[in-house]
C-alpha positions in Angstrom: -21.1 -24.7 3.7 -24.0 -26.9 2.4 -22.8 -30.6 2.3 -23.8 -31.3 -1.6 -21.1 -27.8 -2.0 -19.5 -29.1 -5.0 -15.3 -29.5 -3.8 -12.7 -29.0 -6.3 -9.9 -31.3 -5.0 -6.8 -31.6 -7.5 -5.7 -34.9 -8.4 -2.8 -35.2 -5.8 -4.9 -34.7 -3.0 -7.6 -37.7 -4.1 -4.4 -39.8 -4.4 -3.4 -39.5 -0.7 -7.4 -39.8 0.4 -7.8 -43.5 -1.9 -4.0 -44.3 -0.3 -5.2 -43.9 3.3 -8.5 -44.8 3.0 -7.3 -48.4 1.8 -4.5 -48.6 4.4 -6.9 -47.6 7.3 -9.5 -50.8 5.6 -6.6 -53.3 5.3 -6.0 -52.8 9.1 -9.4 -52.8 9.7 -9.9 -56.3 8.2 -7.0 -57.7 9.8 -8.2 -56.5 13.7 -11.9 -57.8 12.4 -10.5 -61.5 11.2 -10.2 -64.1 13.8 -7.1 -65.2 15.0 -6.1 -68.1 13.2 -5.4 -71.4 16.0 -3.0 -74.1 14.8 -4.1 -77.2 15.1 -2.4 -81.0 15.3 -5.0 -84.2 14.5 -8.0 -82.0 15.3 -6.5 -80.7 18.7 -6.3 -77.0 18.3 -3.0 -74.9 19.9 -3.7 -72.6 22.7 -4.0 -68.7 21.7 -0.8 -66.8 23.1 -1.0 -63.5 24.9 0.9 -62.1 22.2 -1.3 -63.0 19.3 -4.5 -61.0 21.5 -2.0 -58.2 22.1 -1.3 -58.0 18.2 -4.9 -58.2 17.0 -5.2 -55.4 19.7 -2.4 -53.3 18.7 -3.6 -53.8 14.9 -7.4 -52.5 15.9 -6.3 -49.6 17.5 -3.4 -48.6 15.0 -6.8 -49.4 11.9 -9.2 -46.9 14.0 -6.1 -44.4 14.4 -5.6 -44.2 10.8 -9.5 -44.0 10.1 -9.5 -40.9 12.9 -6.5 -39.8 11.3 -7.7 -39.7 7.7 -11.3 -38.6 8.6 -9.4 -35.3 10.2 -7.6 -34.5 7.0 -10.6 -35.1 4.8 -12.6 -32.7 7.0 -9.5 -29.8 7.0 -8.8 -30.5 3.3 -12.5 -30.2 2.4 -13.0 -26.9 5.2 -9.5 -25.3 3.3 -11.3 -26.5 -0.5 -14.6 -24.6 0.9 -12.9 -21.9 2.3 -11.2 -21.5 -1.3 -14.1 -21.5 -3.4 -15.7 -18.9 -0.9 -12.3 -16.8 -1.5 -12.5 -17.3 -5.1 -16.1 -16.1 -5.6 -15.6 -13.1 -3.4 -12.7 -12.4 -5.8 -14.7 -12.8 -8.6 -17.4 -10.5 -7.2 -15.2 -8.2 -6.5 -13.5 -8.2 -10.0 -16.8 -7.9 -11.5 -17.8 -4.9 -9.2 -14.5 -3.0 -10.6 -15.5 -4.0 -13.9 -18.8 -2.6 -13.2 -17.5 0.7 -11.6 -15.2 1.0 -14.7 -17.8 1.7 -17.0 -20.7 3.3 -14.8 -20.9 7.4 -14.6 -17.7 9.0 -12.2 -18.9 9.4 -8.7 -20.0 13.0 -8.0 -19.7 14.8 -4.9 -22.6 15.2 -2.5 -23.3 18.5 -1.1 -22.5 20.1 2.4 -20.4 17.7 5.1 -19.7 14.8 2.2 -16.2 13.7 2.0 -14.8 15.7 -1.1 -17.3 18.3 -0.6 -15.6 21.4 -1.7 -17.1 24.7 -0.2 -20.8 22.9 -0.2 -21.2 22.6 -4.0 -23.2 19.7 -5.6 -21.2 18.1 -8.3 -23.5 15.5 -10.3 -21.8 12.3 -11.5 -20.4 12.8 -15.1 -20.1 9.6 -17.7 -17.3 8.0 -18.9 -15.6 9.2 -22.4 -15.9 6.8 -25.5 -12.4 6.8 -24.9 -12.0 5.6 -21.1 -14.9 3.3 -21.5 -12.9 1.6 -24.6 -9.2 1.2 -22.6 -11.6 0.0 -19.4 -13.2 -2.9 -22.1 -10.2 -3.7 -24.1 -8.0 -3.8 -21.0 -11.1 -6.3 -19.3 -11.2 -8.5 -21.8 -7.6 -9.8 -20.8 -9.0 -10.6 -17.1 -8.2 -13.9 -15.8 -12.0 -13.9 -14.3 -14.4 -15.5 -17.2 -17.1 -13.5 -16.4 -15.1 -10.3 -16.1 -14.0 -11.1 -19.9 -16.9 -12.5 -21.7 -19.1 -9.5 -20.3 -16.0 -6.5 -21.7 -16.8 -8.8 -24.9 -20.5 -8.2 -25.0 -20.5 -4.6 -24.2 -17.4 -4.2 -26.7 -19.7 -5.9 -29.1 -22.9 -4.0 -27.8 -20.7 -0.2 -28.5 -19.7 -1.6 -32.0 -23.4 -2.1 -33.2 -24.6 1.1 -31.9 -21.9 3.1 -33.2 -22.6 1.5 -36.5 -26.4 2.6 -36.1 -25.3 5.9 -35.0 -23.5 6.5 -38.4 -25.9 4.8 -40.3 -28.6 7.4 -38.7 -25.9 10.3 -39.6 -25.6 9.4 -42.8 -29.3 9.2 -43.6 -29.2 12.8 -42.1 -27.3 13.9 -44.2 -28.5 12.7 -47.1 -32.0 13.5 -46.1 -30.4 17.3 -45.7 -29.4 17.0 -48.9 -32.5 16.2 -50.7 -34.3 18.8 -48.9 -31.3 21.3 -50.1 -31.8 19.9 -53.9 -35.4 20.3 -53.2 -35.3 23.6 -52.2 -32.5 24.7 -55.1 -35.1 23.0 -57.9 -38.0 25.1 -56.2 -36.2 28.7 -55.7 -35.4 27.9 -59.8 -39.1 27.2 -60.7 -40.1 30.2 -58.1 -37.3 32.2 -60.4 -38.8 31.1 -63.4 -41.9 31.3 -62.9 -41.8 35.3 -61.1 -39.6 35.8 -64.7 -42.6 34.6 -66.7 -44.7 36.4 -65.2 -42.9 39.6 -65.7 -42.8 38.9 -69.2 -46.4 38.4 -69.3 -47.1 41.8 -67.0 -45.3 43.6 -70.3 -47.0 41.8 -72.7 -51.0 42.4 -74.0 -52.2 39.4 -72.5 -55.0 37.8 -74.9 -58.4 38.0 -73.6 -60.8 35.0 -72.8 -62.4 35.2 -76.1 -59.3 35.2 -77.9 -57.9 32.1 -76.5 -61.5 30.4 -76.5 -61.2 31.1 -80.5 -57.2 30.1 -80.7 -58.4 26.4 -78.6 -61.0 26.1 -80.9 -59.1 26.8 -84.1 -56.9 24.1 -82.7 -59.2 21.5 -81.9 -60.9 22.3 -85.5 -57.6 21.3 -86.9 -56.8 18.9 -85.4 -60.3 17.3 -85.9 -59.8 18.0 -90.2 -56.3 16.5 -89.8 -58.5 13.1 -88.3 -61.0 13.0 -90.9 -58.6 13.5 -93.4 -57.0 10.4 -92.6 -60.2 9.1 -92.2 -61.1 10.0 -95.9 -58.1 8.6 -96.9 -58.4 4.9 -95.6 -62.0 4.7 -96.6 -60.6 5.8 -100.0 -58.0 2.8 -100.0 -60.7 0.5 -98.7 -63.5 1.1 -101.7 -60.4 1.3 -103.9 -59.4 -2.1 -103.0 -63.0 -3.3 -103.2 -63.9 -2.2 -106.3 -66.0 0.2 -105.7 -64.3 3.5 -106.7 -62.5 4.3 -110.1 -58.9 3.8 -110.4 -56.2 4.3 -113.3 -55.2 1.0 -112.8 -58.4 -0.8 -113.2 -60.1 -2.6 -116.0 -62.4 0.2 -118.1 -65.4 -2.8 -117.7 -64.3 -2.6 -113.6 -64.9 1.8 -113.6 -67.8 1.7 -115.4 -69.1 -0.9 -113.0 -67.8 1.5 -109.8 -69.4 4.9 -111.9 -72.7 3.0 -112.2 -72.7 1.8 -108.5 -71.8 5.1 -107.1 -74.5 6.6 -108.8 -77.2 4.3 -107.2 -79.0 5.1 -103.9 -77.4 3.3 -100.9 -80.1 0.5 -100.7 -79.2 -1.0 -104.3 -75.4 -0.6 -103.4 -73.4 -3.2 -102.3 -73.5 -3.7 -98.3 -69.8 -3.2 -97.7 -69.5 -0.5 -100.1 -71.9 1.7 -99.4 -71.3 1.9 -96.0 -67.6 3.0 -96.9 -69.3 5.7 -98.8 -71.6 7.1 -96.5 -68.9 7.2 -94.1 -66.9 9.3 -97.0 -69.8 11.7 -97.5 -70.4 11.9 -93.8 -66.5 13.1 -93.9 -66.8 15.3 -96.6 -69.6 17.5 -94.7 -67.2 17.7 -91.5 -64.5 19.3 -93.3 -66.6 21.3 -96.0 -66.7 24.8 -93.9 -63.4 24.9 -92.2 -62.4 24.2 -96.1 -64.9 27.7 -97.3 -63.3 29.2 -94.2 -59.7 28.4 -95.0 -60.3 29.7 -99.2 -61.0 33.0 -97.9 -64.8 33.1 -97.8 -66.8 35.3 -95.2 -68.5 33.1 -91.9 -71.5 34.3 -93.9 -70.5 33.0 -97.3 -69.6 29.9 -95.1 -73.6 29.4 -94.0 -75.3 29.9 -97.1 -76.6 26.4 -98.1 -76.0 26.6 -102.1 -72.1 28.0 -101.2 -72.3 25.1 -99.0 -73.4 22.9 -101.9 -71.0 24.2 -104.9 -68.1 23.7 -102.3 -68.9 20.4 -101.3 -68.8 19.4 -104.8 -65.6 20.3 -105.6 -64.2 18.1 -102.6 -63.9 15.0 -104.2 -65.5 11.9 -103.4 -65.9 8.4 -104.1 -68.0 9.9 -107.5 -64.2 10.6 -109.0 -61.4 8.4 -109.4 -59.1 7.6 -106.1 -56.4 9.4 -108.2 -58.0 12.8 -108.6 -59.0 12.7 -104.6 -54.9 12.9 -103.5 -54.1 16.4 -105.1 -57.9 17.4 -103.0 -56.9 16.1 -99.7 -53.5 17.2 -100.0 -54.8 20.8 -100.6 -57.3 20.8 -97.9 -54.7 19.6 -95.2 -52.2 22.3 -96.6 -54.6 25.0 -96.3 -56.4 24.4 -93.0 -54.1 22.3 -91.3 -51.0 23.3 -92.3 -47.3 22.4 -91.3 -45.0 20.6 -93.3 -45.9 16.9 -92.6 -48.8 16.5 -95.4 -49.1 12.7 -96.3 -51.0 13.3 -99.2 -49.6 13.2 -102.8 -49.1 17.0 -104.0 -50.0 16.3 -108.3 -52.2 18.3 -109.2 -54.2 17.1 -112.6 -57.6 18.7 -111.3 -58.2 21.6 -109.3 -61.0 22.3 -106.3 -63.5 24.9 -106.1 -60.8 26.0 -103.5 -58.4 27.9 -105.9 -61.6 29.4 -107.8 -62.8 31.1 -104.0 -59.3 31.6 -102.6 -58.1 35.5 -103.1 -55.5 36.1 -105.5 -52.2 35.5 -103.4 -52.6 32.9 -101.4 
């Protein structure tokens, strides 16, 4: 045992050490004091044989008790050292049982090994989630802190990995379900789509041309629809300026607007004449989808003076903002179509349109 060994005495036995220990140095101190000599007017007393005997007797009894006490510290510290040994070998050996609790089941070697049953290997096997919990729960009642605190930690260690474990099994399963919803919303699309495509097998479908002719019809409605309302705001805007004839307006204020209208763009004014260039510049965008729409041949359609008796008859800022609503109104309902027509539907003039349309429409 190394002597700076740390000895755990209890409380008794340092009582009995201190009690000794000062008993052995009082005796000590008396058999180390000189004997004390009476004296009478400066003439000492003789020294008896007695008094030598007695500091004799005390010396030897003081280096008695020293022996005596310097024995029982060495057995009392030899049966403390011998303790501590005992207890840490306990504790080793509690912890090694700990241990063995929780590590895989021995197996059994093969041929000549004790247990070894007809010369078959049998490999170690691991402990059930149910063994290894008794073998914690059942450790963390040891008397032996470290057999204890470590059940705790691998209690604590099992606790956070079953919670990952049904964390991951949860995320499984909802990962199998998202590739089952997956998988249900594809087979439908597949299912439609296979359906479709039946339908269309029994069906003429329409040639290239035809839906190169149906997009373009489209777009060239949807391009009159735009200038339309195009038309329309520029409308407003000269109205509002004074630059096109109204009902409402001053007869001095649409003679002014007649006169203007009918001057080249150079003598107009700035603001309004670039409101009616964009109107005219309107007008000849929707002028042969209008000839189309009334009926007339692609042919009828090219011709320049058709071109030029049709355009006429379209409105423009020449007339007053008035006449122009029943115009737009039947140009959006004959080439456009559908039911949302934002224009006003009174009709106090008529277009070129009803003179070319065929009887019937």
């Amino acid at each position: 045992m190394a002597d700076n060994q740390f000895i755990n005495f209890n409380s008794q036995d340092v009582a009995d050490m201190y009690r000794r220990n000062q008993y052995a140095r009082m005796l000590q101190e008396q058999a180390n004091a000189p004997i004390e000599r009476p004296s009478y007017k400066g003439i000492e007393a003789p020294l008896h044989a007695t008094q030598g005997v007695a500091k004799l007797t005390a010396a030897l009894l003081a280096g008695y008790q020293q022996n005596q006490m310097d024995e029982s510290y060495a057995k009392e510290k030899a049966d403390a050292e011998q303790k501590v040994v005992a207890e840490r070998e306990r504790s080793n050996q509690a912890y090694t049982d700990f241990q063995a609790g929780i590590a895989p089941k021995p197996g059994f070697g093969a041929s000549g090994s004790v247990g070894d049953y007809g010369g078959q290997e049998m490999p170690s096997q691991a402990r059930s989630d149910s063994e290894r919990l008794a073998h914690l729960l059942s450790s963390m009642g040891s008397a032996d802190e470290r057999v204890s605190r470590s059940a705790k930690n691998y209690l604590d260690y099992d606790a956070t990995q079953a919670q990952e474990k049904a964390r991951a099994a949860k995320d499984e399963i909802t990962r199998k379900d998202k590739e089952a919803e997956t998988k249900r919303l594809q087979d439908n699309a597949d299912r439609t789509y296979n359906l479709q495509l039946e339908s269309l097998k029994e069906r003429r479908l329409p040639t290239q041309k035809e839906t190169a002719e149906t997009d373009k019809a489209a777009k060239s409605k949807t391009n009159v629809a735009t200038t339309l309302r195009n038309l329309s705001a520029n409308y407003d805007a000269l109205r509002d300026m004074g630059g096109m004839r109204t009902q409402d307006a001053s007869p001095l204020g649409n003679i002014m607007a007649s006169v203007e209208n009918a001057l080249p763009y150079t003598l107009q004014d700035n603001k309004r004449s670039l409101l009616r260039e964009k109107i005219d510049s309107d007008l000849q965008a929707i002028v042969k989808p209008a000839m189309l729409a009334s009926g007339m041949t692609a042919k009828e359609a090219d011709t320049p003076s058709e071109v030029n008796r049709f355009l006429k008859t379209l409105g423009g800022a020449h007339i007053s903002h008035e006449a122009n609503q029943p115009i737009l109104e039947r140009v959006f309902r004959e080439v456009v179509g559908g039911k949302d027509n934002p224009y006003s539907k009174e009709s106090r003039i008529k277009s070129v349109m009803d003179k070319y349309a065929p009887k019937g429409r």
